[in-house]
Biopython code that builds the backbone (N, CA, C, O; Angstrom):
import numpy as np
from Bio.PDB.StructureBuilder import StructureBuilder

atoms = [
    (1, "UNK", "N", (-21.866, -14.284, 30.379)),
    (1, "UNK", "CA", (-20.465, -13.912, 30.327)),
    (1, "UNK", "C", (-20.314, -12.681, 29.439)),
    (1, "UNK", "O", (-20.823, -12.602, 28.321)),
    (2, "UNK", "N", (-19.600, -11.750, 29.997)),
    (2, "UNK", "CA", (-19.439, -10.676, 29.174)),
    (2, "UNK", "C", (-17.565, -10.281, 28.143)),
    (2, "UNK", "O", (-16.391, -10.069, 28.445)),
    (3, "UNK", "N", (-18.305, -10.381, 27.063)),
    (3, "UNK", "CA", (-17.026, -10.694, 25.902)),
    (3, "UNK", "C", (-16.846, -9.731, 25.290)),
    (3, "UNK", "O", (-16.543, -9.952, 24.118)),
    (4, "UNK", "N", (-16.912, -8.482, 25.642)),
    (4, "UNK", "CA", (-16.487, -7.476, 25.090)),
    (4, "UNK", "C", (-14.894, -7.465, 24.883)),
    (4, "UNK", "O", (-14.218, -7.297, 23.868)),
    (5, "UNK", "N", (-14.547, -7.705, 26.211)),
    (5, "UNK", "CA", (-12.960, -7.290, 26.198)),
    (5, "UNK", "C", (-11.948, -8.640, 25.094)),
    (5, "UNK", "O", (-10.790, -8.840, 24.731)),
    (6, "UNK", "N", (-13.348, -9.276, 24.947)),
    (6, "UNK", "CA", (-12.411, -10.735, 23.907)),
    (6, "UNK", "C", (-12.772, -10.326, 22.392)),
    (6, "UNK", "O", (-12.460, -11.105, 21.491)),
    (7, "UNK", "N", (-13.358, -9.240, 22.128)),
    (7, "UNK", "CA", (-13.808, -8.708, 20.924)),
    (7, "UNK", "C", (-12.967, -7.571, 20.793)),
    (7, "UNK", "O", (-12.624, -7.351, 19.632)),
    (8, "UNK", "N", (-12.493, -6.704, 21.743)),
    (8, "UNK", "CA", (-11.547, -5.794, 21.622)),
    (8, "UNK", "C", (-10.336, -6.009, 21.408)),
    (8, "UNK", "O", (-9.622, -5.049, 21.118)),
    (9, "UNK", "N", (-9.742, -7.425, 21.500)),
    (9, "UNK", "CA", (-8.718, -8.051, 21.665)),
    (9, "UNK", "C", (-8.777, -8.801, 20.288)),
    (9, "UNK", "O", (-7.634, -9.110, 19.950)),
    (10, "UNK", "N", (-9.782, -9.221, 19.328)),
    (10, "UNK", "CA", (-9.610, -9.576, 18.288)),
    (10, "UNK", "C", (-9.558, -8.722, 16.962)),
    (10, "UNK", "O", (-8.981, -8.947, 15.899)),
    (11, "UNK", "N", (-10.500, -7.469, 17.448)),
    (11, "UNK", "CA", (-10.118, -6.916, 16.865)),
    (11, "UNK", "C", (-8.741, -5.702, 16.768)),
    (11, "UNK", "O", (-8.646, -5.141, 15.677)),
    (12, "UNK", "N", (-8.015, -5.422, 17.536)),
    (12, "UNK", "CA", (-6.602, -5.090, 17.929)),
    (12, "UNK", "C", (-5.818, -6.044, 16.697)),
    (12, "UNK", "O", (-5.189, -5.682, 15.703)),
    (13, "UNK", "N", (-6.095, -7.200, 17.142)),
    (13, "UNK", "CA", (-5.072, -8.343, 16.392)),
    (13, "UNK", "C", (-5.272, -7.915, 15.069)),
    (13, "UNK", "O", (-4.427, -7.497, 14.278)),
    (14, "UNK", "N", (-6.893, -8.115, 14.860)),
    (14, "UNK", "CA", (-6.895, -7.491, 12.909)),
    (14, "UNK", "C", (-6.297, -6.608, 12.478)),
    (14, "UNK", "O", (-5.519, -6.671, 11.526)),
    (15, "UNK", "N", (-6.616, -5.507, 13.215)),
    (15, "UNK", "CA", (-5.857, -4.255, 12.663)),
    (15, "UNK", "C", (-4.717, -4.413, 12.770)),
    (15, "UNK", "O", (-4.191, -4.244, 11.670)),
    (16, "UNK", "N", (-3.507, -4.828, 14.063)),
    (16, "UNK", "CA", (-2.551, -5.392, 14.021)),
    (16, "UNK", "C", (-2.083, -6.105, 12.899)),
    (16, "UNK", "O", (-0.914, -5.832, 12.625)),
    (17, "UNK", "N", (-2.798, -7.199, 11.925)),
    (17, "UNK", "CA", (-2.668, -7.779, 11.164)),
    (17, "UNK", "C", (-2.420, -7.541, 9.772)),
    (17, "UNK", "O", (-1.887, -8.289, 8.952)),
    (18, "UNK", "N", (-2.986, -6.138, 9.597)),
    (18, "UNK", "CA", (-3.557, -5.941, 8.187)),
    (18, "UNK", "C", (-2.341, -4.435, 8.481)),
    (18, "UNK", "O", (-2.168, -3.946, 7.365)),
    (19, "UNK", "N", (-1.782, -3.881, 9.205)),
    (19, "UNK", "CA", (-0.551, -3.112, 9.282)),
    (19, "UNK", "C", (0.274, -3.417, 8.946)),
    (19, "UNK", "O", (0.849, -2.679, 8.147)),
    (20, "UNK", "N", (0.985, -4.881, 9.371)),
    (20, "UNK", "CA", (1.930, -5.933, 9.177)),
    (20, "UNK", "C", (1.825, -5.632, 8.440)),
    (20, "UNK", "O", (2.300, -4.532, 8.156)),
    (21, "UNK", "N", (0.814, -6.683, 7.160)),
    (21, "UNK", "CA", (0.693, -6.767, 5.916)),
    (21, "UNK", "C", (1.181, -5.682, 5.344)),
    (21, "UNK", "O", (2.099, -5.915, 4.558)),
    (22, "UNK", "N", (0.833, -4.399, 5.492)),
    (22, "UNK", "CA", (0.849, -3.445, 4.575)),
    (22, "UNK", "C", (2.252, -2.866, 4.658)),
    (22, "UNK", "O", (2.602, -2.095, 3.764)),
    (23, "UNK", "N", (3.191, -3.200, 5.767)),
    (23, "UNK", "CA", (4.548, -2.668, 5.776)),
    (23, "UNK", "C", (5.094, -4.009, 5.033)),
    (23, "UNK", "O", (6.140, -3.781, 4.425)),
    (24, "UNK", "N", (4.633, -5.370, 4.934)),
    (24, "UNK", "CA", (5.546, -6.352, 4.344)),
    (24, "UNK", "C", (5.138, -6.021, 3.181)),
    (24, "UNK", "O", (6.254, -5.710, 2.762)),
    (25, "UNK", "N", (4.464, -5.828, 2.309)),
    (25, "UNK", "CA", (4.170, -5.405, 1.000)),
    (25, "UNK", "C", (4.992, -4.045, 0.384)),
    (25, "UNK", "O", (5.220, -3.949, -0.822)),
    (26, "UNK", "N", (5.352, -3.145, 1.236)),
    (26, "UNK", "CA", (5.694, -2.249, 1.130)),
    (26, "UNK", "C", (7.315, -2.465, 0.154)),
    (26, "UNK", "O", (7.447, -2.265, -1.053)),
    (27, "UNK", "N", (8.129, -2.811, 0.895)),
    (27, "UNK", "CA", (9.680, -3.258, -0.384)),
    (27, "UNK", "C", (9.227, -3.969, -1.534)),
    (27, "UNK", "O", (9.563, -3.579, -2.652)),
    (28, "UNK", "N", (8.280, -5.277, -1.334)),
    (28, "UNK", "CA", (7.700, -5.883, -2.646)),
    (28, "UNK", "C", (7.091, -4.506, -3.796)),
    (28, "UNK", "O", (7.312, -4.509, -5.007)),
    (29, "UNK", "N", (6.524, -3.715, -3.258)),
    (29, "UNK", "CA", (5.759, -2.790, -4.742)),
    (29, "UNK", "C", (6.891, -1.273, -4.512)),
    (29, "UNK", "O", (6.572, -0.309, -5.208)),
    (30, "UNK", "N", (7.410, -1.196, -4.126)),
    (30, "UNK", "CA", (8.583, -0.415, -4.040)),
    (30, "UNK", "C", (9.446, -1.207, -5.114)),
    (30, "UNK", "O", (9.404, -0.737, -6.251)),
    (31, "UNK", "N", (9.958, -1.957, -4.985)),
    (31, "UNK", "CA", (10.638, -2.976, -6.214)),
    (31, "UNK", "C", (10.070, -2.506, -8.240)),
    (31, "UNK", "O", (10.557, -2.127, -9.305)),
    (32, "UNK", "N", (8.581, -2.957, -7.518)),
    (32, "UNK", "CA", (8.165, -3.062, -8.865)),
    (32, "UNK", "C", (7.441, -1.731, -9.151)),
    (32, "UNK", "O", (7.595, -1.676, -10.371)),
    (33, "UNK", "N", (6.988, -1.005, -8.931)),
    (33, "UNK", "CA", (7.346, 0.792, -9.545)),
    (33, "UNK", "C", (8.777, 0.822, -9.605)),
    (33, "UNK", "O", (8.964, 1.710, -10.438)),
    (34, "UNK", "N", (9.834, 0.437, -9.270)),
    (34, "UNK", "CA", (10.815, 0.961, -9.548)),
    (34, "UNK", "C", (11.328, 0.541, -11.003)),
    (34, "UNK", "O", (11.856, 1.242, -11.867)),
    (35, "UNK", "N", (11.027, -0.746, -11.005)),
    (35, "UNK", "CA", (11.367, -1.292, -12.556)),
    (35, "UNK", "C", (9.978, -1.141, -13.290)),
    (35, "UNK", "O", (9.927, -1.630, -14.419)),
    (36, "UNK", "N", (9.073, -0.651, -12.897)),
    (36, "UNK", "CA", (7.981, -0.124, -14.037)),
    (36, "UNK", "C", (8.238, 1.610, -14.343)),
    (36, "UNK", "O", (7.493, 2.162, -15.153)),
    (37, "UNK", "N", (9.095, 2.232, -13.795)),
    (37, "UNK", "CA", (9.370, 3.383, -14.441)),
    (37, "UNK", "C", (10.880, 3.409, -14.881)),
    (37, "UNK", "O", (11.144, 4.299, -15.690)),
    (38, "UNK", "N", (11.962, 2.561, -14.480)),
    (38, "UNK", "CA", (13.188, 1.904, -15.125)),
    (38, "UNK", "C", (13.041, 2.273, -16.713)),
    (38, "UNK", "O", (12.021, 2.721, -17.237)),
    (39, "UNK", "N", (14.444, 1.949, -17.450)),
    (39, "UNK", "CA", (14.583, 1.619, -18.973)),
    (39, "UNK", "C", (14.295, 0.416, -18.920)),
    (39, "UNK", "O", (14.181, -0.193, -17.856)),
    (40, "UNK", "N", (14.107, -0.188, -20.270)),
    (40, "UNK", "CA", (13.782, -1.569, -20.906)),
    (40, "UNK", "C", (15.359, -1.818, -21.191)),
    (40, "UNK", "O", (16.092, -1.243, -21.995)),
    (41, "UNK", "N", (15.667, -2.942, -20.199)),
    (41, "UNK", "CA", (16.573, -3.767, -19.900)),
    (41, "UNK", "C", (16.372, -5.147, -20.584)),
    (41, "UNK", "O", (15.213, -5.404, -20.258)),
    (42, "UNK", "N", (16.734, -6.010, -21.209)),
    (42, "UNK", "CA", (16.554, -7.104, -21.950)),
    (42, "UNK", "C", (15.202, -7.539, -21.794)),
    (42, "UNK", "O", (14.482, -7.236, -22.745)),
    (43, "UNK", "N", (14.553, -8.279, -20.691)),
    (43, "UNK", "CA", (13.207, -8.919, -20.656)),
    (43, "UNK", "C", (12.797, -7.678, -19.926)),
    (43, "UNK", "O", (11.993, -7.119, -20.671)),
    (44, "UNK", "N", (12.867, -7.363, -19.438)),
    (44, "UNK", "CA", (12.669, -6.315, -18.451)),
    (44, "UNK", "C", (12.168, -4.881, -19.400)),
    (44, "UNK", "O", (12.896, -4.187, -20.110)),
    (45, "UNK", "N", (10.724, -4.724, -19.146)),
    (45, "UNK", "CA", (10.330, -3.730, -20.092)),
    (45, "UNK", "C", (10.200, -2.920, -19.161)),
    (45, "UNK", "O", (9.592, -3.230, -18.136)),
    (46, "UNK", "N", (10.979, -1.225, -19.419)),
    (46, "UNK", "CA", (10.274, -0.263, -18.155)),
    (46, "UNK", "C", (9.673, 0.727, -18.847)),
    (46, "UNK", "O", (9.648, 0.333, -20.013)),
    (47, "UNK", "N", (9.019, 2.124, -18.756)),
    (47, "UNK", "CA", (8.581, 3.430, -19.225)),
    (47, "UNK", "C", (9.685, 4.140, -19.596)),
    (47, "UNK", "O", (9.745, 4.952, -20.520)),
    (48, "UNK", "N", (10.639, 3.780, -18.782)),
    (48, "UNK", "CA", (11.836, 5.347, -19.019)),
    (48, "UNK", "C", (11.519, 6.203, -18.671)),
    (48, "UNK", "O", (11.863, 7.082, -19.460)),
    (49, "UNK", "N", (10.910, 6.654, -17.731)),
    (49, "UNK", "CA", (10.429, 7.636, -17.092)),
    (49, "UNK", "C", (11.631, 9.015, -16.800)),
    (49, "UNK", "O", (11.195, 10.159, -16.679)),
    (50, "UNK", "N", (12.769, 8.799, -16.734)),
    (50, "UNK", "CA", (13.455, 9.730, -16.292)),
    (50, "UNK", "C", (13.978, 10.804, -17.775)),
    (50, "UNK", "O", (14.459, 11.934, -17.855)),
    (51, "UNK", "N", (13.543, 9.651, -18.891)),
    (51, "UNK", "CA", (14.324, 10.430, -20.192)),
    (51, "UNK", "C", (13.125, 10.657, -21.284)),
    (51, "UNK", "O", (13.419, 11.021, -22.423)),
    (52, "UNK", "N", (11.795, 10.436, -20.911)),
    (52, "UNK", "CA", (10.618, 10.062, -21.463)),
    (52, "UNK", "C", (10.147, 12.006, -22.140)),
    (52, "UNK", "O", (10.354, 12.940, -21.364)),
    (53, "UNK", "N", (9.626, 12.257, -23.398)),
    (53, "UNK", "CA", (9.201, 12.929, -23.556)),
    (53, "UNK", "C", (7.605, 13.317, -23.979)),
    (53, "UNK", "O", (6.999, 14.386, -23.923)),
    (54, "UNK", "N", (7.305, 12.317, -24.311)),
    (54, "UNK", "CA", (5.935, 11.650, -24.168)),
    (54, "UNK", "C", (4.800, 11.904, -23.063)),
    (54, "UNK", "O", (4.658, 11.169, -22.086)),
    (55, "UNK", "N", (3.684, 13.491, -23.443)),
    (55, "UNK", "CA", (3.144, 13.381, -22.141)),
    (55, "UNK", "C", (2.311, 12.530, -21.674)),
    (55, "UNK", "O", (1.986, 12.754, -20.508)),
    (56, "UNK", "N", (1.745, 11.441, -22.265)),
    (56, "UNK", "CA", (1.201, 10.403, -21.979)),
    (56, "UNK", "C", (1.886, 9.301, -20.626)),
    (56, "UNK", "O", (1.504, 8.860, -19.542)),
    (57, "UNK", "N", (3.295, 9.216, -21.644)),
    (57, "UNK", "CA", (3.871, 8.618, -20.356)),
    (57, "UNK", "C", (4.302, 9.514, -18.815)),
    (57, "UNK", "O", (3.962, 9.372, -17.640)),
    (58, "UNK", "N", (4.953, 10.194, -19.333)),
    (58, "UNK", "CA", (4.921, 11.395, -17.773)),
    (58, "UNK", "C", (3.884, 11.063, -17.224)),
    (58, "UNK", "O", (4.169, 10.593, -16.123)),
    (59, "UNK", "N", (2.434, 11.051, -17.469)),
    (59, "UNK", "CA", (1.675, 10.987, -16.380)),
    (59, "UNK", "C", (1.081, 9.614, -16.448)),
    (59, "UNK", "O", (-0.075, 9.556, -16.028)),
    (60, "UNK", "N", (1.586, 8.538, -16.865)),
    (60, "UNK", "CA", (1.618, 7.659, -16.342)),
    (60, "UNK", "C", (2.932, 7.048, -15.285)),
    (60, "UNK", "O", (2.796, 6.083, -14.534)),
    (61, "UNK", "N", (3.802, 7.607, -15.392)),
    (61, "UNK", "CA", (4.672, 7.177, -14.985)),
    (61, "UNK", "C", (4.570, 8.237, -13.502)),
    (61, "UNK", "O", (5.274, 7.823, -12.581)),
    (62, "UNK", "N", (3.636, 9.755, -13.156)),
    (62, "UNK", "CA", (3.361, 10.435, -11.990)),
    (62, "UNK", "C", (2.033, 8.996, -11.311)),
    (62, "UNK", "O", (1.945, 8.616, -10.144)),
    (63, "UNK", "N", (1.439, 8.646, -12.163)),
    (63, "UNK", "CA", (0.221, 8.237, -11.413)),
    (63, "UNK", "C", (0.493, 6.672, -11.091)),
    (63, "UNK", "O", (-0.456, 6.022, -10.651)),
    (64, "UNK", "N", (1.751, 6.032, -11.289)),
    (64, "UNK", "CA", (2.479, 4.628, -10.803)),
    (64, "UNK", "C", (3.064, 5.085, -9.947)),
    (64, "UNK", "O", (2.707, 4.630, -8.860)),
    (65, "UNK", "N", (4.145, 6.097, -9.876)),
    (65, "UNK", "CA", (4.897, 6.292, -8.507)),
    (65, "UNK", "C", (4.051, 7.296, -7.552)),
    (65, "UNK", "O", (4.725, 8.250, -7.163)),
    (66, "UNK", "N", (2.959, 7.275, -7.182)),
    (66, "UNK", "CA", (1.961, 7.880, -6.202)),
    (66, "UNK", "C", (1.120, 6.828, -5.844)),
    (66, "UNK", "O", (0.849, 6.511, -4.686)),
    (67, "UNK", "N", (0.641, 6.199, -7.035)),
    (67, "UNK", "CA", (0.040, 4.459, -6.481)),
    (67, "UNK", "C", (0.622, 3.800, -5.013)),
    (67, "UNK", "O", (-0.020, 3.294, -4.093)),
    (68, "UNK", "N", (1.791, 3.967, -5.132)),
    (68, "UNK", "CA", (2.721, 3.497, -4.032)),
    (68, "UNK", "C", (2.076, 3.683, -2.786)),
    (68, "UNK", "O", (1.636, 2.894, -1.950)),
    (69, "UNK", "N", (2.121, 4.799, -2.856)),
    (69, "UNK", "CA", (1.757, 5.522, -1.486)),
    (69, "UNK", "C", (0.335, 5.594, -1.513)),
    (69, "UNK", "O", (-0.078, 5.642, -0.354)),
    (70, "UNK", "N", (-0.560, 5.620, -2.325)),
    (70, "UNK", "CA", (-2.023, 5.341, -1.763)),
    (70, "UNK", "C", (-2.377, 3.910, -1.185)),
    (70, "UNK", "O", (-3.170, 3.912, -0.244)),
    (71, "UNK", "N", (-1.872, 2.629, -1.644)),
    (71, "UNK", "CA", (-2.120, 1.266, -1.475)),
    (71, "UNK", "C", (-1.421, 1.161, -0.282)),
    (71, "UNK", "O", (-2.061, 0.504, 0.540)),
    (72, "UNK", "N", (-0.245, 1.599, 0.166)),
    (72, "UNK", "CA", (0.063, 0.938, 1.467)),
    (72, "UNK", "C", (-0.205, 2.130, 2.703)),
    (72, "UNK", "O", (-0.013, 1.923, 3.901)),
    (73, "UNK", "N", (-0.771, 3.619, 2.011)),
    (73, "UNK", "CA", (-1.246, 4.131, 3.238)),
    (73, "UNK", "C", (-2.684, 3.669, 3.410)),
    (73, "UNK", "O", (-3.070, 3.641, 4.579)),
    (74, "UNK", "N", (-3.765, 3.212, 2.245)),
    (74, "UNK", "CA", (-4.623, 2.451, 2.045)),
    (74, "UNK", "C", (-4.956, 1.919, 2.893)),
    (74, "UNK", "O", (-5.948, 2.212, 3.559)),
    (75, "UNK", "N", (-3.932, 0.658, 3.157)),
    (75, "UNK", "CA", (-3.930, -0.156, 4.275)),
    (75, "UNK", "C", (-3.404, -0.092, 5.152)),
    (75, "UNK", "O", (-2.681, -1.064, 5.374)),
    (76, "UNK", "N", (-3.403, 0.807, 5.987)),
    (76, "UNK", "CA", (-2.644, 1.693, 6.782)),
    (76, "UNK", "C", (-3.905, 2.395, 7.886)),
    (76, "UNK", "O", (-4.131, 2.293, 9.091)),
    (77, "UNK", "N", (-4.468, 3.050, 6.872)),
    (77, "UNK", "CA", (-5.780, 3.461, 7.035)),
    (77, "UNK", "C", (-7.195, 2.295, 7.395)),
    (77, "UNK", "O", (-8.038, 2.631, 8.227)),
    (78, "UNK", "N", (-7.276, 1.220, 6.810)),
    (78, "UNK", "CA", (-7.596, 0.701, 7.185)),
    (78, "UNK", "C", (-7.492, -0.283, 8.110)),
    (78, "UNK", "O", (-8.573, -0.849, 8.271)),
    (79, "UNK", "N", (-6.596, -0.716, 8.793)),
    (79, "UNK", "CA", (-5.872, -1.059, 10.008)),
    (79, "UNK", "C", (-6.179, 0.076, 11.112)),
    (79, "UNK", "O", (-6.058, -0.308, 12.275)),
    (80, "UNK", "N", (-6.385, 0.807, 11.005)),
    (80, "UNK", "CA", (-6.638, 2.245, 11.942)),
    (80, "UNK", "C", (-8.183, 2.312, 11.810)),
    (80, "UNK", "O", (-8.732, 2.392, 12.909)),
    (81, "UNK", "N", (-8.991, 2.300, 10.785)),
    (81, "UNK", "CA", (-9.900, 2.515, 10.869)),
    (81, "UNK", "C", (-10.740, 0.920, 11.833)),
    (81, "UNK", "O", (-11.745, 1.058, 12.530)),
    (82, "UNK", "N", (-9.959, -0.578, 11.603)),
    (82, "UNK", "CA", (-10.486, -1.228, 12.083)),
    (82, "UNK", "C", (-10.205, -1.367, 14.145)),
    (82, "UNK", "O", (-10.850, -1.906, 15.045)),
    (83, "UNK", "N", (-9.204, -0.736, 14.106)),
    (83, "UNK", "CA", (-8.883, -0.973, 15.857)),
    (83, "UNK", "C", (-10.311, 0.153, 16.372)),
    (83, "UNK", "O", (-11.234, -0.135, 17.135)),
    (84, "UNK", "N", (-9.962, 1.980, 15.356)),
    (84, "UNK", "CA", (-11.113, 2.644, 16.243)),
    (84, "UNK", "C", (-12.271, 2.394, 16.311)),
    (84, "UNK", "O", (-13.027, 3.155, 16.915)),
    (85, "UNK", "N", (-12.681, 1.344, 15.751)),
    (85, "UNK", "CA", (-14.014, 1.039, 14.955)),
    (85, "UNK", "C", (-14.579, 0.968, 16.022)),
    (85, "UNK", "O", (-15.577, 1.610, 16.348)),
    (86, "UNK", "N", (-13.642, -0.293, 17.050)),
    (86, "UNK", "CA", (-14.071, -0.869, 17.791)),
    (86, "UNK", "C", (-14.012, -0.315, 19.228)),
    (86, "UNK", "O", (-14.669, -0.717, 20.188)),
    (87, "UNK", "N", (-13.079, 0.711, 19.202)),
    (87, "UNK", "CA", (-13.121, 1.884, 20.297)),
    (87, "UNK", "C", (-14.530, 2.600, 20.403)),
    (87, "UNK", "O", (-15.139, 2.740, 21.464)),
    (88, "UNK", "N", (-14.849, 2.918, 19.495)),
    (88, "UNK", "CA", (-16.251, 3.829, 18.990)),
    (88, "UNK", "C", (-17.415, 3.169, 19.551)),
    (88, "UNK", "O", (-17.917, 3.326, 20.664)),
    (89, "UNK", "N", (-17.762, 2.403, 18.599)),
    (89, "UNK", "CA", (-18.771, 1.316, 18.785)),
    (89, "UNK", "C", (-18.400, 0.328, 19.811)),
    (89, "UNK", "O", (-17.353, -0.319, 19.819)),
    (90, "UNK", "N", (-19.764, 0.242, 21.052)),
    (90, "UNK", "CA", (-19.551, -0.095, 22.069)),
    (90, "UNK", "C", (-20.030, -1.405, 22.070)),
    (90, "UNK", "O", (-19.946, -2.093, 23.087)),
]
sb = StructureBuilder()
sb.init_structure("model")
sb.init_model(0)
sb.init_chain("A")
sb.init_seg("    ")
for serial, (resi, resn, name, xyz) in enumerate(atoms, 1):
    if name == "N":
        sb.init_residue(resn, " ", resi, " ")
    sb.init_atom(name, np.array(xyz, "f"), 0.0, 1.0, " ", f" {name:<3s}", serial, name[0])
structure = sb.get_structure()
């Protein structure tokens, strides 16, 4: 029996799978960079990033809000890299 086309079809779903993921994650860490570069609000500790003079923090507070966008294009990328994988390799 030949199962290629049931291997192309599982892997579709993965990559399918791991896209999902990475757009449902996406508002969750959008949230939290937002209150990790925020003021410190009662429990709520943020950087202050917008009033911060501190170059330490500035570039911590450049290299949290770019995090963003590497982790969910991350997996983005890898969702893409797993469907062509299987385009490629026969």
């Amino acid at each position: 029996m030949y199962k290629n086309g049931q291997v192309f079809f599982f892997t579709f779903m993965l990559g399918l799978t791991v896209l999902i993921l990475a757009l449902a994650f996406a508002p969750a860490m959008r949230e939290s960079v937002d209150n990790t570069r925020a003021t410190t609000v009662g429990d709520t500790i943020g950087m202050n990033c917008s009033t911060t003079t501190s170059t330490v923090n500035k570039i911590t507070c450049t290299f949290v809000d770019i995090s963003l966008f590497y982790f969910i294009g991350g997996l983005i990328f890898i969702a893409g890299s797993i469907i062509t994988a299987k385009l490629i390799i026969r």
